[in-house]
C-alpha positions in Angstrom: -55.8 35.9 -51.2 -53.2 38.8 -52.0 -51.5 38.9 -55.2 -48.1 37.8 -53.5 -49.5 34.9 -52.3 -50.4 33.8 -55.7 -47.0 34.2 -57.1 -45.6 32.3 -54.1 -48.3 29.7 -54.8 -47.8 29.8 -58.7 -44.2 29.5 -58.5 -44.3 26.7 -56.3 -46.8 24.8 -58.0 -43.8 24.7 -61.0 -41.5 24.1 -59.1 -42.8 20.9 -57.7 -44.7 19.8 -61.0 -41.2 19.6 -62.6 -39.9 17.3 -59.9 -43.1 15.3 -59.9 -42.7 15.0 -63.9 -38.6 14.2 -63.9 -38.9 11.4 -61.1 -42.9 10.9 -60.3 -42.0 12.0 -56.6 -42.2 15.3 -54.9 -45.1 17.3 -55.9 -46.8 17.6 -52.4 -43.9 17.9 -50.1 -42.0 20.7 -52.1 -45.6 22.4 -53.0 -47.0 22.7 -49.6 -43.0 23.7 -48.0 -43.2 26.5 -50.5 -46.8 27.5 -50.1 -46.4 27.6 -46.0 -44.2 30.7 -46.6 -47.6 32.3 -47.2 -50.7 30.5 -45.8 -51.2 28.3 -42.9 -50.0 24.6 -43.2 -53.8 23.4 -43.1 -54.9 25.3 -46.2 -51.7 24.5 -48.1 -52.4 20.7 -48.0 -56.0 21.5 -49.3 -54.8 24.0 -52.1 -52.5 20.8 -52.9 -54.5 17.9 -53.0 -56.7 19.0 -56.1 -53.8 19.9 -58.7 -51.6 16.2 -57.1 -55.1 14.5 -57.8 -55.3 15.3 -61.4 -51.1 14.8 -62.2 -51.3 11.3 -60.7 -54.2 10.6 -63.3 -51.6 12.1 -66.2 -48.4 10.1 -64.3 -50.9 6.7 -64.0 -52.2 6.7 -67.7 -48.9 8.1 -69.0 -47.5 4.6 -70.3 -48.4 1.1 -70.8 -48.9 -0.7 -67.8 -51.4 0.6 -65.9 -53.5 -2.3 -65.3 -50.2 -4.9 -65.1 -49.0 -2.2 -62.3 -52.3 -1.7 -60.4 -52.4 -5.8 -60.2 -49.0 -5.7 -58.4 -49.7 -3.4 -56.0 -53.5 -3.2 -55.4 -52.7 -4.1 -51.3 -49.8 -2.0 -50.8 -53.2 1.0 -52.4 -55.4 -0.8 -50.0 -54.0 -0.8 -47.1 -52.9 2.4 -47.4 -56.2 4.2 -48.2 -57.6 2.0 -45.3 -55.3 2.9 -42.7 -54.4 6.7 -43.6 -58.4 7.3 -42.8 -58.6 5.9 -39.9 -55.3 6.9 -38.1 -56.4 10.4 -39.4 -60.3 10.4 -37.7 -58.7 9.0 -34.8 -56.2 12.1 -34.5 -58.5 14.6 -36.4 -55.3 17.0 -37.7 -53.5 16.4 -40.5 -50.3 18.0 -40.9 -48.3 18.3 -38.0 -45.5 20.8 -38.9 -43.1 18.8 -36.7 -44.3 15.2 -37.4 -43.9 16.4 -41.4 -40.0 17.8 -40.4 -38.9 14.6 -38.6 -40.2 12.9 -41.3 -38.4 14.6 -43.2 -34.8 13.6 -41.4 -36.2 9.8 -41.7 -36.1 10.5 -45.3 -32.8 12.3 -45.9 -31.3 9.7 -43.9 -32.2 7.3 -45.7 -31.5 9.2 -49.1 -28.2 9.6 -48.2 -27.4 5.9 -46.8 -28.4 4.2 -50.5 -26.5 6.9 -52.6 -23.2 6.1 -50.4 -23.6 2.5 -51.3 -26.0 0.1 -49.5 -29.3 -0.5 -51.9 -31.7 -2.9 -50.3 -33.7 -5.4 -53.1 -37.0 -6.6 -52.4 -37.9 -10.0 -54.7 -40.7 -10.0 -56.2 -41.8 -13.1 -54.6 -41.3 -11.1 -51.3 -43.6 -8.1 -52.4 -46.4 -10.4 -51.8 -46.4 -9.7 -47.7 -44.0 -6.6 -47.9 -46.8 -4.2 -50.2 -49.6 -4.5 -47.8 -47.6 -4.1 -44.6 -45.6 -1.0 -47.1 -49.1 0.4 -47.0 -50.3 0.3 -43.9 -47.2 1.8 -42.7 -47.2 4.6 -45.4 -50.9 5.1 -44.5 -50.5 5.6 -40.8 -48.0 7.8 -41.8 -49.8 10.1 -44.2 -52.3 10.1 -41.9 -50.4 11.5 -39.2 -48.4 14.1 -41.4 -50.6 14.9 -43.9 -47.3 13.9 -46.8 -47.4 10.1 -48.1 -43.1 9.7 -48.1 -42.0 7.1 -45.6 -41.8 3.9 -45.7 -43.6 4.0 -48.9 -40.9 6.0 -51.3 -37.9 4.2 -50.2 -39.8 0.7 -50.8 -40.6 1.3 -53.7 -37.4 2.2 -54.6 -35.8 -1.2 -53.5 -37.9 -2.7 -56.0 -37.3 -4.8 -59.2 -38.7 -2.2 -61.5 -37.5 -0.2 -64.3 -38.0 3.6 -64.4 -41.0 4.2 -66.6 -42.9 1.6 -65.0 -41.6 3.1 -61.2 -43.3 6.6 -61.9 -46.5 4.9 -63.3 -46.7 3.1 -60.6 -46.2 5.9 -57.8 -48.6 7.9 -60.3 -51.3 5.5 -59.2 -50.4 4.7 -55.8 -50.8 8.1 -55.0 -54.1 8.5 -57.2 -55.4 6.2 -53.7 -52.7 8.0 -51.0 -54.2 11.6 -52.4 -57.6 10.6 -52.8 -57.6 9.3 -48.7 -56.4 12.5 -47.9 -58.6 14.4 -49.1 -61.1 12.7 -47.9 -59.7 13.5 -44.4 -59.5 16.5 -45.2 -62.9 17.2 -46.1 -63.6 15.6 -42.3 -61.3 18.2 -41.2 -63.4 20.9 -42.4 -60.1 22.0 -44.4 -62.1 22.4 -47.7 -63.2 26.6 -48.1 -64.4 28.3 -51.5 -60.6 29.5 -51.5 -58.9 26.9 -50.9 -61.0 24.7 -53.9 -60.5 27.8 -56.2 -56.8 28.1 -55.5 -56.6 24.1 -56.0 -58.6 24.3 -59.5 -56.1 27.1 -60.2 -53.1 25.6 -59.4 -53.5 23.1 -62.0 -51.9 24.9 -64.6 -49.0 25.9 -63.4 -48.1 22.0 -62.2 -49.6 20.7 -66.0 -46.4 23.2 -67.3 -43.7 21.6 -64.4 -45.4 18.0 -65.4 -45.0 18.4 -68.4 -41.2 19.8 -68.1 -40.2 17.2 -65.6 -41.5 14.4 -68.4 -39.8 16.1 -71.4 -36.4 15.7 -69.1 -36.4 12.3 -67.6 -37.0 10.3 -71.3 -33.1 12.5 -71.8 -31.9 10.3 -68.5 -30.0 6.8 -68.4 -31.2 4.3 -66.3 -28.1 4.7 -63.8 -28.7 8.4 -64.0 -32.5 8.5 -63.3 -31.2 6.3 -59.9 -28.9 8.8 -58.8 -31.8 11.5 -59.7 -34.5 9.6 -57.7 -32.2 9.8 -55.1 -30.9 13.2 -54.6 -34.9 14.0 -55.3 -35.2 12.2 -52.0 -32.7 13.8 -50.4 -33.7 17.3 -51.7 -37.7 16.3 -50.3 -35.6 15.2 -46.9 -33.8 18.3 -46.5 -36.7 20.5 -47.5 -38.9 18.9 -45.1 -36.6 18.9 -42.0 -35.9 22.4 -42.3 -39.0 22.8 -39.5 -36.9 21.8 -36.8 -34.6 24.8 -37.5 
């Protein structure tokens, strides 16, 4: 690996850790769009999974209800995990550059829709059918595109859920989304001595972003974090869909 595809690495690695940190979303779309400047798209979702791994532990124990959050939404991680393995071994290749890019327009789309005005609610008495079918579908998903982002990040969105509890959740959501991954991954034969060592490296410069990102969303309003969970989808969105340019 050549010393400017460290910095490119480095820098996007802080890049994403402070939007993972402000609004618990965005670490592995905006890391692996910056890191596919510089090394194939296969390798950047290896390099990624390792450092996303170990700031979804921090974003899942960082607050009080871990254990009240895993119980509401332990089917929406199961069927997930379940179904992003298998729809990957049944494809065997993560990370279709334009599967990740129109997902990427589904996303902006929908972004942009709930900042003009329409919000959709899901009851709580409803996320009893809606979090396991909201996993499978984010499952299949991941599992074609390698990036866990549709339906998954605008459901849980439309939830009755205040903002600390929102990023713990997605913390340990994608503790399981990650964790499939990389399993599929590892079938994939991504995995190299580089790629691990560039993933165990990278986890210092997203610690810093985390880190950053936290410090800046306790400064937000509730209102304000909204509007900033949105235009962070939006951003993720846009960056995504830049692949069909």
């Amino acid at each position: 690996m050549t010393e400017a595809q460290i910095l490119v690495i480095f820098v996007a690695f802080i890049i994403a850790g402070i939007a993972k940190g402000a609004v618990g979303i965005g670490l592995p779309p905006i890391a692996v769009g910056l890191m596919t400047l510089v090394v194939p798209l296969e390798d950047a979702l290896a390099i990624m999974t390792i450092p996303t791994l170990v700031t979804n532990v921090w974003q899942a124990a960082y607050g009080r209800g871990l254990l009240r959050l895993f119980r509401r939404f332990w089917t929406l991680a199961l069927t997930a995990t379940v179904t992003l393995i298998l729809v990957a071994a049944s494809l065997d290749k993560l990370g279709s550059a334009q599967a990740s890019a129109w997902l990427g327009v589904m996303l902006a789309a929908y972004s942009t829709i709930v900042l003009l005005a329409w919000r959709p609610r899901v009851s709580r008495r409803t996320e009893r059918w809606m979090n396991p079918l909201m996993g499978a579908a984010s499952g299949a998903v991941a599992g074609f595109t390698g990036i866990a982002a549709v339906p998954f990040l605008p459901y849980m969105q439309s939830l009755d859920i205040d903002k600390d509890d929102l990023v713990q959740a997605l913390g340990i959501l994608f503790i399981f989304l990650i964790g499939s991954l990389t399993v599929a991954l590892f079938r994939q034969g991504a995995f190299d001595a580089t790629n691990v060592i560039g993933g165990i490296a990278a986890i210092v410069p997203t610690s810093i972003g985390v880190w950053l990102g936290q410090r800046s969303r306790s400064a937000l309003s509730p209102e304000m974090f909204r509007r900033v969970f949105l235009i962070g989808l939006l951003a993720l969105g846009l960056h995504m869909a830049r692949g069909l340019l």
